[in-house]
C-alpha positions in Angstrom: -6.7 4.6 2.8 -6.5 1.8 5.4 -8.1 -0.9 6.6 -7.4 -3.5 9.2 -8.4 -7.1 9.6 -7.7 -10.5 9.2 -7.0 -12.7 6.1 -9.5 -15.3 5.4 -9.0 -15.8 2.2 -6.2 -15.7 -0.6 -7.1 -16.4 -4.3 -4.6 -18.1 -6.6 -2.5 -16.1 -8.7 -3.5 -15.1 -12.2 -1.4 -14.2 -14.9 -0.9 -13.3 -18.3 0.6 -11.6 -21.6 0.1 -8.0 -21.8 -1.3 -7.6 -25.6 0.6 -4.1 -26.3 3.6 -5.3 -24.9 4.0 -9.0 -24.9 5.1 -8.9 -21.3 3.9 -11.5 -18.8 2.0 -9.9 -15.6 0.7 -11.8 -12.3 -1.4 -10.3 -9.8 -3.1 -11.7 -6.6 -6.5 -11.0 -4.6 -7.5 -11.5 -0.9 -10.3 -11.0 1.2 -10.0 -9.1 4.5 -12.3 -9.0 7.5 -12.3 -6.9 10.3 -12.5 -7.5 13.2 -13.6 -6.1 17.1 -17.1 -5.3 15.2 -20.6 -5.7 15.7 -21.0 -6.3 11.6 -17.5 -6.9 10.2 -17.2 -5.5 6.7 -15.0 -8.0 4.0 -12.8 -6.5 1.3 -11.5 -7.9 -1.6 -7.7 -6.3 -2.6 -5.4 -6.9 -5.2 -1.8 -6.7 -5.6 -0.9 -6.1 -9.0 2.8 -7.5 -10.0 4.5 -10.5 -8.5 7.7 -8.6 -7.2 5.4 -6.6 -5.1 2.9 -9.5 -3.5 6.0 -12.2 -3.0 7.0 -9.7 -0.2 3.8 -9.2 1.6 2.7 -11.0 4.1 -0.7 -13.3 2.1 -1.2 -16.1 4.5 -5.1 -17.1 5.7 -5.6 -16.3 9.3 -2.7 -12.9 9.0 -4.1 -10.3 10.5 -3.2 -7.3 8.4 -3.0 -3.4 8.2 -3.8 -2.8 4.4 -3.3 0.7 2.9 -4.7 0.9 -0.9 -5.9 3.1 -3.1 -9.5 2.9 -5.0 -10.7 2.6 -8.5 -13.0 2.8 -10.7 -12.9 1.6 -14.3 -16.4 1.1 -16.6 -17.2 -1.8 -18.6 -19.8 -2.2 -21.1 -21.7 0.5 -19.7 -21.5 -0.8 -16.0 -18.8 0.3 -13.4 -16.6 -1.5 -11.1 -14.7 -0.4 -8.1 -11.1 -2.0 -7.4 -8.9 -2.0 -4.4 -5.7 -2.0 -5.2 -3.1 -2.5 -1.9 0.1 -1.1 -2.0 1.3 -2.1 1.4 -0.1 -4.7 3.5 1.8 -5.3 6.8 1.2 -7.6 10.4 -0.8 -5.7 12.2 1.2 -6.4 15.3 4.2 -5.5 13.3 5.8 -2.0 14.8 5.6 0.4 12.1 8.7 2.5 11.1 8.7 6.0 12.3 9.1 8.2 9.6 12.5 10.0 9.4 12.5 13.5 11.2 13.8 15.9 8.7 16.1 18.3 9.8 15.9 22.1 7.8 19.9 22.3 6.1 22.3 24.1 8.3 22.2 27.8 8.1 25.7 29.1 6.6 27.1 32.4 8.1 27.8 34.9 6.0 31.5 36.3 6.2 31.5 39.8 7.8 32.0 42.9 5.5 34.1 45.6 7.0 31.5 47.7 9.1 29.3 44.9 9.9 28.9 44.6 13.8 29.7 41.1 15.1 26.9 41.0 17.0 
């Protein structure tokens, strides 16, 4: 999914220890508004792993093209939704075409005696 807007908000960094592994973990949140609306929607993301957020753009006032994905997870008999970015770009930013791909090259078979060349 995407959604496109403008940073108004970044949240500080938490972090931890991971309990089964004893590795440390950071992640990051932000809110995103859109914008060019009548009622702008706000979304809160999160970028789970600080070699993924360090190379995103997460500056207030950025606006942003956001792809995600969404999750839900229950908790004490309640459930909570969570959108977790993957990719978040400038908006103005050109995007990379993806790579046209190109079926292999078909190999000719050698001719057998009697086959017709044509």
């Amino acid at each position: 999914m995407e959604f496109q807007g403008k940073i108004i908000q970044v949240l500080p960094i938490e972090g931890g220890t991971s309990k089964k592994t004893g590795n440390a973990w950071k992640k990051i949140q932000f809110v995103v508004e859109q914008m060019n609306t009548q009622y702008p929607k706000k979304a809160l993301f999160e970028v789970f792993g600080e070699d993924k957020f360090t190379k995103m753009p997460l500056v207030t006032g950025n606006t942003v093209n956001v792809q995600f994905d969404v999750e839900a997870s229950e908790y004490n008999g309640r459930w909570y939704n969570k959108l977790s970015a993957w990719r978040v770009v400038l908006a103005n930013e050109p995007q990379p075409e993806p790579a046209e791909v190109l079926p292999p090259p078909v190999q000719p078979s050698a001719p057998s005696q009697g086959d017709l060349p044509f």
